[in-house]
TITORDREN-35814 format. One line per 2 residues: number of its first residue (from 1); their letters; for each residue x, y, z of N, C-alpha, C. Coordinates in steps of 0.05 Angstrom, whole numbers. Each point is the difference from the previous one (the first is absolute). Layout:
NUM = A = X,Y,Z,X,Y,Z,X,Y,Z  ... $
END
This chain:
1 = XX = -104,142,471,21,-8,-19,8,23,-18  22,10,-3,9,19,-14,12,-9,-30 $
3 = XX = 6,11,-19,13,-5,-24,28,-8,10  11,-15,-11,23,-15,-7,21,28,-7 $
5 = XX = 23,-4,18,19,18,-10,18,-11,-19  7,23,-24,12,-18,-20,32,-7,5 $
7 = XX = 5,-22,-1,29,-6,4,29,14,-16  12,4,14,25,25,-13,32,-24,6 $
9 = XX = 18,15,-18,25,-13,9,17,18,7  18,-10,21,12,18,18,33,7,-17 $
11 = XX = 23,25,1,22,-7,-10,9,-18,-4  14,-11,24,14,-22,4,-13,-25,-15 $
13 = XX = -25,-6,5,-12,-19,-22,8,0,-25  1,18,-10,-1,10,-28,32,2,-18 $
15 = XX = 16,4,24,27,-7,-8,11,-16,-7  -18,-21,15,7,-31,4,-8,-17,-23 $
17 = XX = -32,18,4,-14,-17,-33,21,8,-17  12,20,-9,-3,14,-23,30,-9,-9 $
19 = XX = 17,-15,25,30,-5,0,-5,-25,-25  -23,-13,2,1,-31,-14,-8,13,-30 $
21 = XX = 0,16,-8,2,6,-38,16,25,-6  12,-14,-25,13,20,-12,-8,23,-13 $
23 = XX = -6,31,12,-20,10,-9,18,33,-13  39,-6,10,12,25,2,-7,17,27 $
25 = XX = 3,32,-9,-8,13,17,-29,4,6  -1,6,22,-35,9,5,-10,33,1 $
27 = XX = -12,6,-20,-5,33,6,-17,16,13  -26,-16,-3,-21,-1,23,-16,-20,8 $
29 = XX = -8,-6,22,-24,-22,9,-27,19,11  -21,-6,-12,-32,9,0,-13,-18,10 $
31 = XX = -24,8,15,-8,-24,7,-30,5,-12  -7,-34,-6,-15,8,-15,-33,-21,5 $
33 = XX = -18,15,17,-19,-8,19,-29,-9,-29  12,-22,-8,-28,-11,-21,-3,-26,12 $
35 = XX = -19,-19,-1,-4,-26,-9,-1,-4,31  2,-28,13,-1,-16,25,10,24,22 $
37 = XX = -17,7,24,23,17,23,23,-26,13  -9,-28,-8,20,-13,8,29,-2,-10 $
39 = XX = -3,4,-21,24,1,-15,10,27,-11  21,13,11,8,19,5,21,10,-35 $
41 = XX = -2,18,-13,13,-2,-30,10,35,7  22,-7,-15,25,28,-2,1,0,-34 $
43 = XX = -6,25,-12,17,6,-29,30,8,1  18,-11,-8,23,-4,6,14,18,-40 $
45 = XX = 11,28,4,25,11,-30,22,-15,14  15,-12,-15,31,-10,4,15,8,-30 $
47 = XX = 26,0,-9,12,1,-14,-15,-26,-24  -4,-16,7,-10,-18,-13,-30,5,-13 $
49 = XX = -10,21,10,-27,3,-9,-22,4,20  -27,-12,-2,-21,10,17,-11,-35,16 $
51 = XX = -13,-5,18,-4,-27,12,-23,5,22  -9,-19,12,-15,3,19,7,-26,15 $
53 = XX = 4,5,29,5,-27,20,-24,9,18  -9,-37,2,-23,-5,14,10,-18,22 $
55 = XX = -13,4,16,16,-23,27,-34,-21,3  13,-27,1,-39,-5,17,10,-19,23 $
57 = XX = -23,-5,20,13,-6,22,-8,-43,-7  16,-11,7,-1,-26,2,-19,-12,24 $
59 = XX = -11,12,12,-19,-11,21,-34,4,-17  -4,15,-22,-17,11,-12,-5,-27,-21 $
61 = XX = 20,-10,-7,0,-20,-30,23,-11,6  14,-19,-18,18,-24,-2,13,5,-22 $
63 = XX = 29,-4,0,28,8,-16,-13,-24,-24  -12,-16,1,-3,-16,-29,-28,13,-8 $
65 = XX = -11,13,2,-19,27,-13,6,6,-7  22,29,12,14,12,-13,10,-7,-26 $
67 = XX = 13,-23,8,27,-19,-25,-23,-3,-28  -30,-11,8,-15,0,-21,-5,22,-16 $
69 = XX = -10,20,15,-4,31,-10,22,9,-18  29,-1,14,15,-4,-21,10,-14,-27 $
71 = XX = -13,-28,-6,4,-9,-9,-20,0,-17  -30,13,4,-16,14,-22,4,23,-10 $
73 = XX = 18,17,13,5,21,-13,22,3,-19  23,-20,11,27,-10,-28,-17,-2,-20 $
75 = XX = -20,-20,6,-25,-11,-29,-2,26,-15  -9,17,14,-15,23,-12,27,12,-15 $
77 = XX = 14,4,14,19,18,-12,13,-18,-25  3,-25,-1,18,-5,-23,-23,0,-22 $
79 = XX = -26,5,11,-18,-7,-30,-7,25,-10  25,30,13,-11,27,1,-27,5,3 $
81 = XX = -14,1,25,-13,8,9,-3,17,9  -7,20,4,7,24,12,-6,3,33 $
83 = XX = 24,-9,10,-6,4,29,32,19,16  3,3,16,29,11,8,17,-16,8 $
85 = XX = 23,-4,-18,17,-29,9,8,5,30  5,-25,5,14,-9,28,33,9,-10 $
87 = XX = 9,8,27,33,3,1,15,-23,19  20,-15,-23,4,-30,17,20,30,28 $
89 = XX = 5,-27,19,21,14,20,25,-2,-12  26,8,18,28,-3,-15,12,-22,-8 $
91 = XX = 9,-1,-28,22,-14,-3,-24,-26,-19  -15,15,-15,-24,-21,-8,-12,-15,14 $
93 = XX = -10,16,33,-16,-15,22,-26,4,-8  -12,-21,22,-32,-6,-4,-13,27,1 $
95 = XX = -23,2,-10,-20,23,-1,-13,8,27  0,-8,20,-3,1,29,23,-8,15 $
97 = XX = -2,17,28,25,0,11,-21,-1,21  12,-19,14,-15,-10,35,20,22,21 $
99 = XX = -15,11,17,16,12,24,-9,-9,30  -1,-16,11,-8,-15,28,-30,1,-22 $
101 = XX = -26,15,22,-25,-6,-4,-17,16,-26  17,12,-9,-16,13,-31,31,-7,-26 $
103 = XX = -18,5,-20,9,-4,-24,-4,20,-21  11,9,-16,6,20,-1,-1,-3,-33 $
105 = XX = -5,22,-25,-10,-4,-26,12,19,-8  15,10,-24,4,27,-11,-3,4,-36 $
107 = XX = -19,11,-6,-2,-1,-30,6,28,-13  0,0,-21,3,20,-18,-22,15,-11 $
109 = XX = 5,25,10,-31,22,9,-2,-6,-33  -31,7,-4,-14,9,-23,-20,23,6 $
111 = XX = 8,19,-19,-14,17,8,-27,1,-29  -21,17,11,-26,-6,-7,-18,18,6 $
113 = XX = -26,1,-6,-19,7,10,-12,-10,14  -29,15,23,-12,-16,1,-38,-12,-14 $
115 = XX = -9,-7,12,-22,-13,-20,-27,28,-1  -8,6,-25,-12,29,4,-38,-13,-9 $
117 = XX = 8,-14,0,-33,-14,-5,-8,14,-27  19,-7,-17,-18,2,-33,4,-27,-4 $
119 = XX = -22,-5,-23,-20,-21,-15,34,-8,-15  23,8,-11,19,-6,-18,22,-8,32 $
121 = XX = 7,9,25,12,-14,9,-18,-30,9  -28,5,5,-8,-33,6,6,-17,-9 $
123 = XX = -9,9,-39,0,-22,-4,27,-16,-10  24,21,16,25,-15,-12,11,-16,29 $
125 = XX = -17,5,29,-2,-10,8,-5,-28,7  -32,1,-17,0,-38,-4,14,-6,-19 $
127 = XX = 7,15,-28,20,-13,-15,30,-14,15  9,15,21,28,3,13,-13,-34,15 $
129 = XX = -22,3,18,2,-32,20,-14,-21,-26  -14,4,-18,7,-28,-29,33,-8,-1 $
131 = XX = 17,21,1,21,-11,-12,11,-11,23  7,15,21,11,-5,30,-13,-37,9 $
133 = XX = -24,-8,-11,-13,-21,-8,17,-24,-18  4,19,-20,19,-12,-20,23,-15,1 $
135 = XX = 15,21,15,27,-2,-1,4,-27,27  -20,1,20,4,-13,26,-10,-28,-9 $
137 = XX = -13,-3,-33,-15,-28,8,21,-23,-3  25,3,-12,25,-23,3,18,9,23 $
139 = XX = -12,11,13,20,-8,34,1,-19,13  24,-8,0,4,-34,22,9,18,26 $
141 = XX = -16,-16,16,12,4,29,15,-21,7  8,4,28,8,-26,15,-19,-9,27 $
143 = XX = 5,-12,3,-10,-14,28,3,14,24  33,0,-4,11,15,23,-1,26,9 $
145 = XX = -11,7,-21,-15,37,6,-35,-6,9  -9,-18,-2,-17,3,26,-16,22,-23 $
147 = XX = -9,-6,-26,-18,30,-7,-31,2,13  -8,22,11,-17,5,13,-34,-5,-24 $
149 = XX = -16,-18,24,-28,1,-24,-16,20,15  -25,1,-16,-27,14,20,0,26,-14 $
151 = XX = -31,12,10,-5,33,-13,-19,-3,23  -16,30,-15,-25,3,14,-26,-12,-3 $
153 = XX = 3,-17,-13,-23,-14,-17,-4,-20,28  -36,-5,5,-6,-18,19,17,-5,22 $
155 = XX = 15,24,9,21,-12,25,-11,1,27  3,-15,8,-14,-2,37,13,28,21 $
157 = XX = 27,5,-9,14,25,5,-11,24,1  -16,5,-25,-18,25,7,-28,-3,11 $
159 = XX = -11,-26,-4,-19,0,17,5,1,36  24,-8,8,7,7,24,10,20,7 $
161 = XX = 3,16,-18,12,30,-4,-28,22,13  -25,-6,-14,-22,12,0,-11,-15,23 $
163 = XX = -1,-12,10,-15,-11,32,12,7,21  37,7,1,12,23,12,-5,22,-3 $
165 = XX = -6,11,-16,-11,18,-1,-22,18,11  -19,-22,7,-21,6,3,-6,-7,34 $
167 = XX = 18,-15,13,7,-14,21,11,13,18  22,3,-10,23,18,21,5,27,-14 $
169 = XX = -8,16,-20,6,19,-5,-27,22,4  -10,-10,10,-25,23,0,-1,16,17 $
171 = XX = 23,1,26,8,15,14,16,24,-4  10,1,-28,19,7,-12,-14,33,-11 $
173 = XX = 28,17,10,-19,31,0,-15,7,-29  12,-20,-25,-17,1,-22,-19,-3,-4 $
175 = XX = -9,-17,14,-30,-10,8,-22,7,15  12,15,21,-11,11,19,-26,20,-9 $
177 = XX = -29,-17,15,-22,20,0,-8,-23,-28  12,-17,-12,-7,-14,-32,1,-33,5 $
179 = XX = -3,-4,30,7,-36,3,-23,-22,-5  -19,17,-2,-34,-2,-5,-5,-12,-30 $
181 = XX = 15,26,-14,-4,-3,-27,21,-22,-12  27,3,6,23,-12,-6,-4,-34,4 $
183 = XX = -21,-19,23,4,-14,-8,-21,-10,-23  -23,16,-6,-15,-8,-23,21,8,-33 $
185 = XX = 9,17,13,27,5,-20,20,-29,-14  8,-10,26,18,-15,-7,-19,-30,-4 $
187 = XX = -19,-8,10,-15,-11,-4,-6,-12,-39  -11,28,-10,-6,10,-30,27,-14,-14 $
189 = XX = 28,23,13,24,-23,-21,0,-24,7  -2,-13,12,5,-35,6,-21,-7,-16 $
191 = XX = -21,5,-7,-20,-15,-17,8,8,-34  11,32,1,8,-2,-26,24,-7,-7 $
193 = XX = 23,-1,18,18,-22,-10,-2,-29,-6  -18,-11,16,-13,-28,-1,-9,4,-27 $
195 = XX = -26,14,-8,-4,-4,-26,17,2,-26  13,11,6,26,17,-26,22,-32,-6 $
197 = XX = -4,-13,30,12,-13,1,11,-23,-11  -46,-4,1,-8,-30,-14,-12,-1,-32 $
199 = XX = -2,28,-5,7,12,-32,17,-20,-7  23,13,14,23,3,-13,10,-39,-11 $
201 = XX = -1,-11,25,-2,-24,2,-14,-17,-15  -35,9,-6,-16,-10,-23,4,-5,-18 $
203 = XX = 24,23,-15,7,0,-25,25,-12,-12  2,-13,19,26,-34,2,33,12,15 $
205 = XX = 5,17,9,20,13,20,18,-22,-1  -10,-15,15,22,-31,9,17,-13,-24 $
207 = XX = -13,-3,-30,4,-7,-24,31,24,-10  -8,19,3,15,16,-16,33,-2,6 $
209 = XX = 24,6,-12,24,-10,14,12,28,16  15,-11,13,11,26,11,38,5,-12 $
211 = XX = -4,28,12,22,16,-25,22,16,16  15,7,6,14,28,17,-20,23,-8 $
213 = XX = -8,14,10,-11,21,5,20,22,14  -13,23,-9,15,29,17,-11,4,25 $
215 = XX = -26,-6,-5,-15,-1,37,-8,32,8  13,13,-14,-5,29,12,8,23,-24 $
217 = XX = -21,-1,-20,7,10,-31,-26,26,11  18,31,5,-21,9,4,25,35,-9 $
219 = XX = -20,15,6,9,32,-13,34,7,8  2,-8,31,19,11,22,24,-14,-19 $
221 = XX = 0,-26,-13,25,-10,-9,5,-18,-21  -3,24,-16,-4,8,-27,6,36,-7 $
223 = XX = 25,-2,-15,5,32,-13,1,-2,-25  -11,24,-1,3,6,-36,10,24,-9 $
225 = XX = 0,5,-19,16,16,-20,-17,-3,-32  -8,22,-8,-20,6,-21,-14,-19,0 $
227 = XX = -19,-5,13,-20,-14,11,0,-34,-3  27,-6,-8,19,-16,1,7,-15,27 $
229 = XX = -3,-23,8,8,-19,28,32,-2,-5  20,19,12,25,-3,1,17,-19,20 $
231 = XX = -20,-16,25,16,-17,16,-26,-3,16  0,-27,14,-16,-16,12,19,-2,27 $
233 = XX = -12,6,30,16,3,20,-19,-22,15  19,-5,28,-19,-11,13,-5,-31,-6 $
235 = XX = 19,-17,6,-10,-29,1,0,-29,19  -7,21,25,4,-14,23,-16,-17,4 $
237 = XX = -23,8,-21,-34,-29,11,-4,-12,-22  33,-6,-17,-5,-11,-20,-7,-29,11 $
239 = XX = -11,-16,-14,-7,-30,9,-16,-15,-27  -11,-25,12,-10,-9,-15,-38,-9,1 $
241 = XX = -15,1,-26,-21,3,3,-15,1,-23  -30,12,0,-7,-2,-31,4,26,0 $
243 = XX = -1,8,-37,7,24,-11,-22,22,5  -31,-3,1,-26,10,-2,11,21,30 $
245 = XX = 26,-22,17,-6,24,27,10,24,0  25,5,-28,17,20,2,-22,15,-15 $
247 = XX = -14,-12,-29,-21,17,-11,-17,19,13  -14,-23,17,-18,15,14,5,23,17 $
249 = XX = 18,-5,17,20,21,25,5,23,-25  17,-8,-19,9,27,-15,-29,24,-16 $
251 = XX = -24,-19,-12,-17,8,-4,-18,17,21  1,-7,23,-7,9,24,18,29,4 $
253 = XX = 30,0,5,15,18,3,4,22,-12  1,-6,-31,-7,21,-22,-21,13,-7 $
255 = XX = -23,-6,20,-28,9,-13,-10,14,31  3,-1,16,-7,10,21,-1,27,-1 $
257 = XX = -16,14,11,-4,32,-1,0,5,43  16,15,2,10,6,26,13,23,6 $
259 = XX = 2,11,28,23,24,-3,-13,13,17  8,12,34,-10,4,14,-20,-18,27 $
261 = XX = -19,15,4,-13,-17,20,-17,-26,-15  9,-20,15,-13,-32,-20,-44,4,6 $
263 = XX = 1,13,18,-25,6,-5,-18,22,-14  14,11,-19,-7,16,-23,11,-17,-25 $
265 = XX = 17,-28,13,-3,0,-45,-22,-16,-5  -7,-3,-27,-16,-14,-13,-7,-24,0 $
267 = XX = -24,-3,3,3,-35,-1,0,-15,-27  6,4,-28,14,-1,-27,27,1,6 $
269 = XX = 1,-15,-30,40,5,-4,-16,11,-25  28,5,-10,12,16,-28,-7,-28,-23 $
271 = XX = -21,2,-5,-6,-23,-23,22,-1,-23  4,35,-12,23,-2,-22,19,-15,6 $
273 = XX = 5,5,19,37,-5,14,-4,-30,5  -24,-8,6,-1,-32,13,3,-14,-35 $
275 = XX = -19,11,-11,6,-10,-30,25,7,-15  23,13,12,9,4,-19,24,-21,8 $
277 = XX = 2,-9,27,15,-5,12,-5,-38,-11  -20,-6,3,-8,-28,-14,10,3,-32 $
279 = XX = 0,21,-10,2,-9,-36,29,-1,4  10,15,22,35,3,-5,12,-25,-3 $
281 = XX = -17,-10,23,13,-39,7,0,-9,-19  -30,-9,-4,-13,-16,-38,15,7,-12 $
283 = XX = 5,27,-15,33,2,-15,20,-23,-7  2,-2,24,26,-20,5,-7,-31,7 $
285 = XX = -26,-3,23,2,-24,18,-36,-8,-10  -3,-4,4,-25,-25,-1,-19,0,26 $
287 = XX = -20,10,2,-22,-11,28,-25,-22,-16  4,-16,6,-26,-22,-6,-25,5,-1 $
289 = XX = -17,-12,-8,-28,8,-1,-10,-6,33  11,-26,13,-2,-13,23,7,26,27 $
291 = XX = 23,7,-12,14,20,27,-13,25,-9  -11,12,-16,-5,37,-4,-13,4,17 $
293 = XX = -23,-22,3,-26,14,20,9,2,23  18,-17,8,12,7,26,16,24,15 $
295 = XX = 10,15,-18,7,29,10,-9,5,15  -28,8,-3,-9,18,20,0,-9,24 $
297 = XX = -10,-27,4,-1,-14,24,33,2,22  26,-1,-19,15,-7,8,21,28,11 $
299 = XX = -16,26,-17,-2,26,15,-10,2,24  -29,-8,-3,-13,7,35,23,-13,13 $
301 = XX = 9,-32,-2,10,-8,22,31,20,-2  7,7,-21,33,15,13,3,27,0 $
303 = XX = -29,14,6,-7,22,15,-4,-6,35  -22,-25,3,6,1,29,28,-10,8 $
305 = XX = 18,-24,-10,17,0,7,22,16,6  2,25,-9,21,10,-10,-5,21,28 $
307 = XX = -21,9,15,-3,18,14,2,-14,35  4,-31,-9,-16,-13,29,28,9,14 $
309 = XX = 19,-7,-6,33,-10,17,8,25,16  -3,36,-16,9,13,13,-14,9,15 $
311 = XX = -28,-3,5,-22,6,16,1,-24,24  -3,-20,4,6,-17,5,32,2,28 $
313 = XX = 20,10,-9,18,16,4,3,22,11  -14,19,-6,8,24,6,-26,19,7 $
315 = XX = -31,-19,-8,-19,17,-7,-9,24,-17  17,3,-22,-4,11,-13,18,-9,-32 $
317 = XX = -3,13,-20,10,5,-23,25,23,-3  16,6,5,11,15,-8,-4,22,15 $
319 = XX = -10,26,-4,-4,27,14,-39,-13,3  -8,-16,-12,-30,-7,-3,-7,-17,24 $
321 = XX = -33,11,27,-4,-13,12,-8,-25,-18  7,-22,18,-9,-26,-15,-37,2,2 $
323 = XX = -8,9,16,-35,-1,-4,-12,10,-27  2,29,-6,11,12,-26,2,-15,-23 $
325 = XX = 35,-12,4,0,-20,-29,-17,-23,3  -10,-10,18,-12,-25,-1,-33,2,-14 $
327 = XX = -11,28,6,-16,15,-25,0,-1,-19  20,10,-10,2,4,-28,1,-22,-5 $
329 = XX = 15,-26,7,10,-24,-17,-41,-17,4  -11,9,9,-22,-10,5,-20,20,-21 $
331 = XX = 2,22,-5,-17,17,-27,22,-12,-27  23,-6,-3,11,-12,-25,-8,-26,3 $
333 = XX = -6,-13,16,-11,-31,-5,-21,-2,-10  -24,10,9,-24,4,-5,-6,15,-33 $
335 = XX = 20,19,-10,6,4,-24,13,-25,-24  18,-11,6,8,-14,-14,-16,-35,2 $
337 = XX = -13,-1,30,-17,-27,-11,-25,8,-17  -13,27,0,-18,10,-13,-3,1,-40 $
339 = XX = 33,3,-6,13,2,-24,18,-20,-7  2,-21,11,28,-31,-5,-21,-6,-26 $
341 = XX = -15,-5,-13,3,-9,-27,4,19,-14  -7,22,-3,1,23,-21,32,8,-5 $
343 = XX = 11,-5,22,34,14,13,10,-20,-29  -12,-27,-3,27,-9,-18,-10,-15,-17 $
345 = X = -23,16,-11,-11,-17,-25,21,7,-20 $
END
């Protein structure tokens, strides 16, 4: 299995998209290879200013997703939130424009930095998902948008993620010469997701209410500016759920120490950064006495989750054999179940 080639848009595509908004002239189109390889994004100068069009394909997800995603991000934007507005289509048209089998998005670039891992961008980090919290807790949906539930928390999904894994991927040149070890490997995560699991659950999970969440509050989408969160990108896994999952995932994301081969980093995170990134929230939002202890638990699980799908997929991580990352996520488990009370006294 090879990596996924990232999806591109062809001229003629792009003419077509680009016929449905009023944008003036066009002075250059860039293309601009971040985020999903499924979803293919152009930075678009026009007379009008700066933009970015994203295409996604309709066999991937459902036009009343979409319609929701948009209709959390109007939220965001009329409560000035800082995200990159949507551009309706012409003539005060809808914010998505359908073309046969994809659908098509164009917003208004923000430009930014990106996240440099100081202790003053974290903690304006968790300050930024308290409010992002905030602003989403009087959102009415409808029915008819179909809003999507579920996370990584206790999902049967990744546990079938990791038994593929271990099943049909061991053939896999990542593995190779490691099929021995790999399934005591994958073995180890299924018991520590199970445990992280029933933590998490112990501490009343089922009780708590569920909220829109960002689903994917992590370094890549998030920019700043004097160590300042200038726009929140990225809200395709927005959905609904408890809040502890965006905590935890973002606490996880911001504190991670990485960079290079996954079998040289550390089995620690960045304690400062993990703390600084919790006081940012508290600031603003509230964690219970009931939910704190659960972090950590709710890290292990959206560390293995988060690695199962593209391995799973593709056998690997990114440029990373999946055997490799499946290491490391097994020396940071073993770290953080070692340290879950201390992490959030």
């Amino acid at each position: 299995m090879q990596q996924r080639e990232r999806a591109t848009f062809d001229a003629a595509e792009l003419a077509v998209a680009l016929s449905y908004y009023d944008l003036g002239v066009v002075e250059s189109i860039t293309d601009f290879p971040k985020g999903s390889r499924r979803s293919p994004k152009v930075g678009i100068v026009s007379e009008r200013g700066k933009f970015l069009l994203k295409r996604r394909s309709l066999s991937g997800t459902h036009l009343e997703r979409v319609q929701f995603v948009h209709r959390v991000q109007s939220h965001l934007i009329a409560a000035g939130f800082p995200v990159a507005k949507l551009v309706p289509s012409r003539n005060g048209g809808p914010t998505l424009v359908q073309i046969r089998e994809h659908v098509y998005e164009l917003f208004e670039f923000v430009g930014g930095q990106p996240y440099q891992h100081s202790e003053s961008e974290t903690y304006d980090a968790g300050v930024m998902l308290a409010r992002f919290h905030q602003v989403t807790s009087d959102f009415a949906t409808s029915p008819a948008l179909s809003p999507p539930h579920g996370d990584y928390h206790d999902a049967a999904g990744v546990r079938t993620g990791l038994g593929a894994i271990g099943s049909t991927l061991s053939s896999h040149d990542s593995f190779t010469g490691d099929e021995a070890e790999l399934a005591t490997l994958i073995q180890f995560l299924l018991a520590q997701y199970d445990r992280a699991a029933e933590a998490v659950n112990a501490a009343g999970w089922s009780t708590w209410p569920e909220r829109i969440v960002h689903s994917d509050w992590h370094p890549g989408n998030l920019l700043f500016r004097n160590q300042k969160v200038v726009a929140v990108v990225d809200y395709d896994s927005v959905r609904y759920s408890r809040l502890m999952v965006d905590v935890a995932n973002g606490a996880l994301q911001f504190s991670i120490i990485g960079g290079g081969d996954p079998a040289t980093w550390p089995d620690h995170l960045d304690e400062k950064r993990l703390a600084a990134f919790l006081s940012g929230y508290e600031s603003l939002g509230s964690i219970s006495t009931e939910q704190r202890p659960t972090i950590p638990w709710l890290m292990c699980e959206a560390l293995i989750a988060e690695c199962v799908p593209p391995i799973t997929e593709t056998g690997s991580v990114g440029r990373w054999a999946g055997f490799r990352v499946l290491q490391m996520v097994q020396k940071k488990l073993k770290w953080l179940e070692s340290n879950a009370e201390r992490l959030v006294r």
